[in-house]
C-alpha positions in Angstrom: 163.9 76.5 -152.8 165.1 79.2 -155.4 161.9 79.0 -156.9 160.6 80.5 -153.9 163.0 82.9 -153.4 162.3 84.1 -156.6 158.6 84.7 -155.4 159.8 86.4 -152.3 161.9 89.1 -153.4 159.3 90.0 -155.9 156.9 90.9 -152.4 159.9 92.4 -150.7 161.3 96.2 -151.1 163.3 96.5 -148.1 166.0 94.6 -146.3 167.5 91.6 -145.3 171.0 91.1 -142.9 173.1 88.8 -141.6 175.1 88.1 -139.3 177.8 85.9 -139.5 179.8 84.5 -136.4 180.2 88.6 -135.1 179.7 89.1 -138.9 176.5 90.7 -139.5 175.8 91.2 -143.5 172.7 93.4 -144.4 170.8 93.1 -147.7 168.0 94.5 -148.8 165.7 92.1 -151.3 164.7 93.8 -154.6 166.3 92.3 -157.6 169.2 91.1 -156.7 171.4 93.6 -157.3 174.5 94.1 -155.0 176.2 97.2 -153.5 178.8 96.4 -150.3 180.0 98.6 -148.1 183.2 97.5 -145.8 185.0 99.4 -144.0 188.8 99.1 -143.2 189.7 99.0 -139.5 190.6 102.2 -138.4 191.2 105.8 -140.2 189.9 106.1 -143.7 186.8 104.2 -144.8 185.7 102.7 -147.9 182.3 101.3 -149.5 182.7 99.1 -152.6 180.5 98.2 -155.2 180.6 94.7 -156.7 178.7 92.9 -159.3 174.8 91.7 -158.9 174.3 88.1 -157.3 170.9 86.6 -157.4 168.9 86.9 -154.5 167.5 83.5 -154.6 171.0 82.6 -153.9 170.5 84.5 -150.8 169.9 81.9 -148.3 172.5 79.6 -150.0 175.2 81.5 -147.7 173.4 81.3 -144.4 173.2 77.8 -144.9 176.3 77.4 -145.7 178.0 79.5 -143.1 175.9 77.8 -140.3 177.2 74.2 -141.3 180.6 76.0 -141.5 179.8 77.0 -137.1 179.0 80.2 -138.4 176.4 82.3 -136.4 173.4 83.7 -138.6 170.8 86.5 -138.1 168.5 87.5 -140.5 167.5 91.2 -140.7 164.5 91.4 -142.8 161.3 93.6 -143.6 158.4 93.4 -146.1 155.3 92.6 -143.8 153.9 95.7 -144.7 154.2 94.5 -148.4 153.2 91.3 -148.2 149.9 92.1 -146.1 149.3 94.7 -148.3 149.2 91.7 -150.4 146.7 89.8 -148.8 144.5 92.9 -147.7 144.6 95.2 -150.2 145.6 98.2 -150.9 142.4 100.4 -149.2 143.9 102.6 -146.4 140.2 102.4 -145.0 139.6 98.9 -144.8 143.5 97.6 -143.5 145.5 99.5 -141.4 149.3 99.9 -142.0 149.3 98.2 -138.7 147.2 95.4 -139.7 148.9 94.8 -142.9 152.0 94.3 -140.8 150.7 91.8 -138.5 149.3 89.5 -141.1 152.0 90.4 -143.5 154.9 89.3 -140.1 153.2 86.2 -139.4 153.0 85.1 -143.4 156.8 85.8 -143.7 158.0 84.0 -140.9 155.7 80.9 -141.9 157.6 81.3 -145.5 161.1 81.5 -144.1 160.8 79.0 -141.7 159.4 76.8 -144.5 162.5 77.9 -146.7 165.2 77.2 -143.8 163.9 73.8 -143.2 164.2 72.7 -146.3 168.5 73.8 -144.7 167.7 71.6 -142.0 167.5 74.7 -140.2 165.2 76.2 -137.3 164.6 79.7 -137.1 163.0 82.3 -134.6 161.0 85.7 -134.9 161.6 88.7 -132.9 160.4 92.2 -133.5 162.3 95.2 -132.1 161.4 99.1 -131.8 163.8 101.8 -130.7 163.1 101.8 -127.0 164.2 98.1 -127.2 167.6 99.5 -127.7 167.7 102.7 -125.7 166.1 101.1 -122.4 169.0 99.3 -120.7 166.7 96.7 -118.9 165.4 95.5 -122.1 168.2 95.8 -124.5 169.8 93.2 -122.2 166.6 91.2 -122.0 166.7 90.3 -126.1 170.4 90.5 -126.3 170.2 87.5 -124.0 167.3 85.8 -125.7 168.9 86.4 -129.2 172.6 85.1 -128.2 170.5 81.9 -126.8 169.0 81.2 -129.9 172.2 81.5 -131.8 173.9 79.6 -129.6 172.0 76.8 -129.6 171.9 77.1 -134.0 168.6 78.9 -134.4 168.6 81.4 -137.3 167.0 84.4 -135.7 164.5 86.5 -138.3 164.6 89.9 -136.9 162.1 92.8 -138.1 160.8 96.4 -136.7 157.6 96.2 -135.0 155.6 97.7 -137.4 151.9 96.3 -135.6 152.4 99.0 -133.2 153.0 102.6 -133.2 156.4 103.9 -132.4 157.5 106.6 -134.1 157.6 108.8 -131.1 160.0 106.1 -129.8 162.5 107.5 -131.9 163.6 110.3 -130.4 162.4 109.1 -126.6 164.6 110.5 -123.3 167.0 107.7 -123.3 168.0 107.9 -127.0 171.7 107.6 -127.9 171.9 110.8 -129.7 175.0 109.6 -131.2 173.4 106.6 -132.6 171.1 106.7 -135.6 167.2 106.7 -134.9 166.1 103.2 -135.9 163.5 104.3 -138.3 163.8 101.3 -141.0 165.6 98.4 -141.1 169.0 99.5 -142.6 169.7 101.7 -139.4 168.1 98.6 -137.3 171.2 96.7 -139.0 173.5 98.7 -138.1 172.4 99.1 -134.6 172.5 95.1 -134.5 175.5 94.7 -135.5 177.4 97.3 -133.2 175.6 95.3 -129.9 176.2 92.4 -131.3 180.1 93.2 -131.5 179.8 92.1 -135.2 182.2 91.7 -137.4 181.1 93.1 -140.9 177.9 95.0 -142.4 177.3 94.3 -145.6 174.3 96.8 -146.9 172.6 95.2 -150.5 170.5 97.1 -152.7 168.3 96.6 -156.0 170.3 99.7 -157.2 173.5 98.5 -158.6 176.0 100.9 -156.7 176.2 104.2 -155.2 175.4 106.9 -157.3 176.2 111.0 -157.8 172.7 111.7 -158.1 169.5 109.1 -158.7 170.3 106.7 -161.1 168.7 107.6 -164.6 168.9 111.1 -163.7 171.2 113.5 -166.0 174.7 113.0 -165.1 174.4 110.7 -162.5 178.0 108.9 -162.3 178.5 105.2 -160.8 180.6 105.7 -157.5 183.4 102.4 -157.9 184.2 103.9 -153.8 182.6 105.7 -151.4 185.5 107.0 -148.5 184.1 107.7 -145.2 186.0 110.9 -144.2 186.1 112.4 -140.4 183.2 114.3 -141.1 179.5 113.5 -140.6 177.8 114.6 -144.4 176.5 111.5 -145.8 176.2 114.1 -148.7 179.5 114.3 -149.1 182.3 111.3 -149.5 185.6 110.4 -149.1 186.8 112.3 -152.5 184.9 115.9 -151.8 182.1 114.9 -154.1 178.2 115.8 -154.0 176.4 112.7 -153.8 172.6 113.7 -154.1 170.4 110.5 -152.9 166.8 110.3 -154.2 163.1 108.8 -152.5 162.8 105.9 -151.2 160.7 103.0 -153.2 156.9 103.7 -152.8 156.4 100.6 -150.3 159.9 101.2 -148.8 160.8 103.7 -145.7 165.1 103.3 -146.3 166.5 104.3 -149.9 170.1 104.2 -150.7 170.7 107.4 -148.6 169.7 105.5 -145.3 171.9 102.5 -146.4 175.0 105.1 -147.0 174.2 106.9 -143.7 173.9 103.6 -141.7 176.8 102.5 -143.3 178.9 105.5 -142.2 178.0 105.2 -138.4 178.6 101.4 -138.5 182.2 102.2 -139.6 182.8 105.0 -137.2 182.3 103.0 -134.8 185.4 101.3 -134.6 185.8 99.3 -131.5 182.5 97.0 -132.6 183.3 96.4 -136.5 186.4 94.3 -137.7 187.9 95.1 -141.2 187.2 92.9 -143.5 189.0 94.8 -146.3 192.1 95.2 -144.1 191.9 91.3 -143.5 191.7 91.1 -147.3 194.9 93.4 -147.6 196.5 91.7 -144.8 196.0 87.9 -146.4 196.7 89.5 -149.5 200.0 90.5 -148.5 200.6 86.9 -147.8 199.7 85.5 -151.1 201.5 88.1 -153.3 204.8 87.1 -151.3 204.8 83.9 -152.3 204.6 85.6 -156.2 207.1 87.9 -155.8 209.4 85.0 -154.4 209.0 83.3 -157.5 209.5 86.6 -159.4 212.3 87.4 -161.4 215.1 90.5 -160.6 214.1 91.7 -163.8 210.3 92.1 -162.7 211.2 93.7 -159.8 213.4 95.8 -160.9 210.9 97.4 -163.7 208.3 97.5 -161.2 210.8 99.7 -158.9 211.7 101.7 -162.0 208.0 102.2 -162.6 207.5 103.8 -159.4 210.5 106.2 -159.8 208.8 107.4 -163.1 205.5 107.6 -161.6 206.2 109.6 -159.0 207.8 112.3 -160.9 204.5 112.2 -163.5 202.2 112.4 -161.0 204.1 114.9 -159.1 201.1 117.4 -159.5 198.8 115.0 -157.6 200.9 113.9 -154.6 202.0 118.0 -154.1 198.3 118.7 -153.6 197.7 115.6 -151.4 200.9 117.0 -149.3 199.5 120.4 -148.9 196.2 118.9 -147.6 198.2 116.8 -145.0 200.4 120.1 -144.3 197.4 122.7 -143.6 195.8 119.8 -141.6 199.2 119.5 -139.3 199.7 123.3 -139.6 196.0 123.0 -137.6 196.9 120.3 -135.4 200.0 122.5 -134.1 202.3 120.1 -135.2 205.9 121.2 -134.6 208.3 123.0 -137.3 210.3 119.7 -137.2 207.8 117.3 -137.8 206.2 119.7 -140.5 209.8 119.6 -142.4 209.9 116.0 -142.6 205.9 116.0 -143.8 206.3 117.9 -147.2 207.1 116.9 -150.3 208.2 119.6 -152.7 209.5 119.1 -156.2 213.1 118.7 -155.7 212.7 115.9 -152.8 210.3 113.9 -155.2 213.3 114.3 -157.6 215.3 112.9 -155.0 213.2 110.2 -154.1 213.1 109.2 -157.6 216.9 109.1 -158.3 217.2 107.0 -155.1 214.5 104.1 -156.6 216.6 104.3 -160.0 219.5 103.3 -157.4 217.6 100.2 -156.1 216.1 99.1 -159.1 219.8 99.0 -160.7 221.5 97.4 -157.5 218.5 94.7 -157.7 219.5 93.7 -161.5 223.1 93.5 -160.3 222.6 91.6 -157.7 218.8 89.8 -157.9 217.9 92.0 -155.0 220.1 89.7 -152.6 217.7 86.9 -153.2 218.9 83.6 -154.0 222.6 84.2 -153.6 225.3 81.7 -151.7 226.7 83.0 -148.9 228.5 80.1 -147.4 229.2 76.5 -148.4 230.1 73.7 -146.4 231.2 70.0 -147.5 229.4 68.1 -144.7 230.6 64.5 -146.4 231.1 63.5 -149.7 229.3 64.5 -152.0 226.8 66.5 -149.5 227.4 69.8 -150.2 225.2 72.8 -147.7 224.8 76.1 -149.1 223.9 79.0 -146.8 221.7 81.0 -149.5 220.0 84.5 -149.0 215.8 84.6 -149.0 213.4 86.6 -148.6 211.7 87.1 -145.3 208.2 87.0 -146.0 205.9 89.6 -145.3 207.6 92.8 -143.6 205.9 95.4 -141.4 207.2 98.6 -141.4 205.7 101.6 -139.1 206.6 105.1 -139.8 205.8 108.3 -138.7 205.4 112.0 -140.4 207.4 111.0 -143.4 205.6 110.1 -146.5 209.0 109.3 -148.5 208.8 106.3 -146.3 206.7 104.2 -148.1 208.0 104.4 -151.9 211.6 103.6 -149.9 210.3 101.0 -148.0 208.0 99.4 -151.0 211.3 99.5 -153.3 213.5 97.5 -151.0 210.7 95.4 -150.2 210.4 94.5 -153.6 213.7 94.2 -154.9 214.2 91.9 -152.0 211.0 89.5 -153.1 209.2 90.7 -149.9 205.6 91.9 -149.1 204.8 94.7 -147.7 202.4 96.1 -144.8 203.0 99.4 -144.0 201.8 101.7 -140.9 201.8 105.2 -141.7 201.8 108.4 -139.4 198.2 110.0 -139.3 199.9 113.4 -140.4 200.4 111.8 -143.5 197.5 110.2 -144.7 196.3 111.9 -147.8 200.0 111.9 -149.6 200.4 108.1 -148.5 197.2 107.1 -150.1 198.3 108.6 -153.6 201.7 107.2 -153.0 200.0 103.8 -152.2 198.1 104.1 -155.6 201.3 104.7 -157.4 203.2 102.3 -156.1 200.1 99.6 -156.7 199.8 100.5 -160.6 203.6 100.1 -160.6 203.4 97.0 -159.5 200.9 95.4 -161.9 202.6 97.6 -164.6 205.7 95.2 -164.3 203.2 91.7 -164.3 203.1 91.4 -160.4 200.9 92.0 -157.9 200.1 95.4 -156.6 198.7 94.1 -153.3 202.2 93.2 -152.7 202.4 96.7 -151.1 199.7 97.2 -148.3 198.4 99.7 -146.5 196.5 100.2 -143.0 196.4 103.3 -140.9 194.9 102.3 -137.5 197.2 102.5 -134.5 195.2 99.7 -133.0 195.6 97.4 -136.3 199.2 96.7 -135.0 198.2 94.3 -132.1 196.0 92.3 -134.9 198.8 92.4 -137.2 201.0 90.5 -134.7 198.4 87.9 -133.9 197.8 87.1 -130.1 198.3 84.2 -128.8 197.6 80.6 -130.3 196.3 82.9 -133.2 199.1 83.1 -136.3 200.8 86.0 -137.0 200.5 88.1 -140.2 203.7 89.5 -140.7 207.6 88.0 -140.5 209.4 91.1 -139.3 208.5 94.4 -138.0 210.3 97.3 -138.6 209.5 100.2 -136.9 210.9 103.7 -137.6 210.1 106.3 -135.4 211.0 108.0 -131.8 212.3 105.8 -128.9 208.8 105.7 -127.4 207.2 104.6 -130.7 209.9 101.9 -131.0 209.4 100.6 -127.2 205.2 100.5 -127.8 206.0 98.0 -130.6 208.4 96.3 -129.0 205.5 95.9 -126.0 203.2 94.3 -128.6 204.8 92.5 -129.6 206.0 90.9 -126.7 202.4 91.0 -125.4 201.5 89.3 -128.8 203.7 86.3 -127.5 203.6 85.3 -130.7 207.4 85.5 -131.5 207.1 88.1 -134.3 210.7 90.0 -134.3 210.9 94.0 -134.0 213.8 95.0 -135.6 214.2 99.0 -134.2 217.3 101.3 -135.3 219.2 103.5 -132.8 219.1 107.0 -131.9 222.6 107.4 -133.8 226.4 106.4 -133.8 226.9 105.9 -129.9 230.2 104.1 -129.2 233.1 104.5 -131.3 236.3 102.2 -131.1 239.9 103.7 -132.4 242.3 100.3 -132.6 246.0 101.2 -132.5 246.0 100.7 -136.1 243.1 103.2 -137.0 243.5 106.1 -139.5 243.7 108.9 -137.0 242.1 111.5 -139.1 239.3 109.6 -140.0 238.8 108.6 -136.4 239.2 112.6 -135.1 235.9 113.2 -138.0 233.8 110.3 -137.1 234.8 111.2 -133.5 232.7 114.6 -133.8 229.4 112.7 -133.8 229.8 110.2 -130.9 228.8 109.9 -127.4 231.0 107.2 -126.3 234.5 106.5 -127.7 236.6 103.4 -126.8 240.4 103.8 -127.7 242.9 101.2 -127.6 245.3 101.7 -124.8 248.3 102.0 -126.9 247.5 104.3 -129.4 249.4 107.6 -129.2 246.4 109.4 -131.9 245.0 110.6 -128.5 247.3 113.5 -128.0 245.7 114.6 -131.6 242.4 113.3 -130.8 241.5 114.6 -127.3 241.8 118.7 -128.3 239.8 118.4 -131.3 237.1 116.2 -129.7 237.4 118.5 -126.7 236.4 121.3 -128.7 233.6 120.2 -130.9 232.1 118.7 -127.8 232.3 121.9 -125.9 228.9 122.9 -125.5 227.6 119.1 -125.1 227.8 117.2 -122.2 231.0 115.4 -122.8 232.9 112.6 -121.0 236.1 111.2 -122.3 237.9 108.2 -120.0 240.7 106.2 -120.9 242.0 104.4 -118.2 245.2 103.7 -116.9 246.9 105.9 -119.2 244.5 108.9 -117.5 247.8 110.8 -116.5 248.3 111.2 -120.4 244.8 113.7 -120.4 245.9 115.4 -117.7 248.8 116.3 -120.0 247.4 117.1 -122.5 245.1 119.7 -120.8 247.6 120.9 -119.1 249.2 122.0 -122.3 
């Protein structure tokens, strides 16, 4: 079988997908050479290149993945090439057209000769852009192509390149949203959005993404491409030029047609799961169980770490603040919420000094991990000890302060916990810097930096929580935030029914309580910032009390009932 696989991509210039269970993969066969573009859920996205694999291991993972009740779909081209193969290369004797047709036929014949040797059957179907942009007969193959998979048929899908239809590119009907389906990367990523697919994975003989055509002067190896807001395919994530070359002499994509497929597949955001924030989300998980096993000391230097890291890299995070601060400014966000977005020089100082804190407190004390609490002599010799743990995997959702997450990570560490955290979309840029930091901090003190996760889709909440019979992801969520933010959670969650606990704070101090044997001086100064106050019925402090509250609370609306000794208020009033 690898054998001839090895014959096959040696015909082949163009690309081959697949979709797996809602996960559709795309690669294109030249030498074997990998480049992977995933794209987190929501908000920023990424494309990753990863070392070569063989393509005659290609088919090894369909196979695989079918006997695992995976659904498969193969997205493949290279008639043209192989017919040219058979006919020649003399426009005047073989059409383009005709080398398709024989070239079609021959590579079905070959896959379906490789896929049986899988025990597997496969099917042919050919699709031009008017199958897609005519309603009546998108649902006529969706229909035929979800029968085959559901009864285990590897469907081999390819352009119809026998007939002519480039004019059915830009026909009346055309999405104009959606890419033109001119070769078979954008027919991939048209597949996999109707197909409600999970992943696109886009392979290349090129080894990566480039700044300019590999080979060429200065070209520099892209390790991520980040799929901003905007549409430039010329452009990514980190303000770069990226300048794409031709397209192989027998191939009609190129690496700038993978990228640019790649970017609408990812904006489109109700048809492609994450499989990178899957990955952060099990990762999460895993590192937990490390940091559980961790000692104080570890944790502690990681912490301390971060404290130094953010004051060195202060330059960096400033300028991701500003970006986050003209974009708000934009936005019309209010004065308020601006405050709380910045990050000058003195509250980065701050921030640091307050990590130094934690990491100290979590040598003292092994970051309240592993410490007895209570101890009971159930019989003799049966001893049960009540001893502090760590929770598992937190979530914590915050809004327009980027602070959050270094003060969030820190306690999450020193208390052997993992982290997913939720930021505000105001705060993006500086999170992302601040995510990096606290990452290298981590592995910096021997643990792991996916300890501390990051997702920024609103929607990625409801996931996070599971739904249903499906298992949740996280032990605790912690959101911080307005009232309303707190209450959507706490809907989720209950929605969720999976029994993952919110743990929301209050708008403030509400109800105070003065006992008779309170200090009344203290209780007249925490008194100033209450809304309800609760005094024990004989305590004579009120005469001293009631005037001072009365005044601070003057221009508030401000009740104060204490019942039966009322008469003594009118009294006092009266005086």
């Amino acid at each position: 079988m690898r054998s001839h696989m090895g014959a096959v991509y040696a015909l082949y210039d163009t690309g081959l997908s697949v979709m797996l269970d809602k996960r559709l993969m795309t690669q294109n066969l030249d030498d074997g050479n990998v480049s992977v573009r995933i794209r987190p859920w929501r908000g920023s996205s990424h494309i990753y290149n990863i070392p070569a694999i063989a393509t005659h291991q290609s088919l090894t993972p369909i196979e695989y993945l079918h006997f695992q009740g995976k659904q498969c779909v193969l997205v493949t081209s290279g008639a043209v090439a192989l017919g040219r193969h058979h006919l020649g290369r003399d426009p005047k004797r073989s059409s383009r057209g005709a080398k398709a047709a024989l070239g079609m036929a021959e590579m079905v014949s070959l896959y379906g000769h490789l896929f049986e040797q899988c025990d597997l059957r496969t099917a042919a179907m050919l699709l031009t852009p008017i199958d897609f942009d005519d309603d009546h007969r998108r649902a006529y193959w969706r229909k035929a192509l979800q029968d085959l998979m559901d009864q285990g048929v590897v469907p081999i899908i390819n352009t119809n390149d026998a007939v002519a239809w480039d004019e059915e590119t830009y026909n009346e009907h055309h999405d104009p949203e959606a890419p033109p389906v001119r070769d078979n990367d954008s027919l991939a990523a048209r597949l996999a959005c109707e197909l409600s697919s999970d992943l696109l994975l886009l392979v290349s003989d090129v080894d990566g993404v480039y700044t300019a055509p590999p080979g060429s002067p200065g070209a520099r190896f892209l390790s991520e491409y980040e799929v901003e807001d905007h549409e430039d395919p010329s452009l990514n994530g980190h303000s770069e030029d990226v300048s794409f070359g031709s397209a192989s002499s027998v191939g009609t994509g190129g690496m700038e047609s993978k990228v640019a497929s790649a970017e609408w597949t990812v904006r489109q955001y109700r048809m492609i799961a994450s499989i990178s924030f899957g990955l952060v989300l099990f990762k999460a998980r895993e590192a937990s169980v490390i940091m559980n096993s961790s000692s104080a000391e570890a944790r502690a230097k990681a912490i301390d770490n971060l404290a130094d890291s953010l004051v060195a890299n202060q330059a960096e995070i400033i300028l991701a603040n500003t970006k986050d601060i003209r974009a708000a400014e934009s936005a019309g966000l209010q004065s308020s919420l601006l405050a709380r977005l910045q990050l000058g020089p003195s509250k980065i100082k701050t921030l640091s000094d307050g990590l130094k804190q934690i990491a100290e407190q979590c040598r003292e004390r092994n970051g309240h991990v592993g410490c007895v609490i209570d101890r009971t002599k159930l019989a003799e010799g049966l001893i049960l000890d009540k001893i502090t743990a760590p929770i598992g995997v937190l979530m914590v959702i915050f809004e327009s302060r980027p602070d959050c997450l270094p003060q969030v990570a820190a306690l999450s560490i020193a208390t052997a916990n993992g982290l997913l955290a939720k930021p505000g979309s105001e705060a993006l840029h500086t999170v992302r810097v601040l995510h990096r930091l606290t990452a290298e901090a981590l592995e910096a003190a021997g643990l792991p930096g996916t300890a501390v996760g990051v997702f920024e889709g609103r929607k990625d909440v409801q996931r996070v929580l599971g739904y249903g019979d499906s298992e949740p992801l996280v032990d605790l969520v912690i959101p911080r935030g307005s009232p309303k933010m707190i209450q959507s959670v706490r809907a989720a969650a209950n929605e969720a029914g999976t029994g993952v606990p919110v743990l929301g704070h209050g708008a403030g101090i509400c109800h105070v309580y003065v006992d008779k044997q309170a200090d009344m001086d203290k209780a007249i100064h925490v008194g100033k910032f209450m809304t309800t106050c609760l005094i024990h019925q004989t305590t004579d402090g009120v005469y001293f009390m009631w005037p001072v509250w009365h005044q601070s609370h003057s221009s508030k609306s401000f009740t104060f009932t204490v019942d039966p000794i009322h008469n003594i208020l009118e009294q006092v009033s009266a005086q």
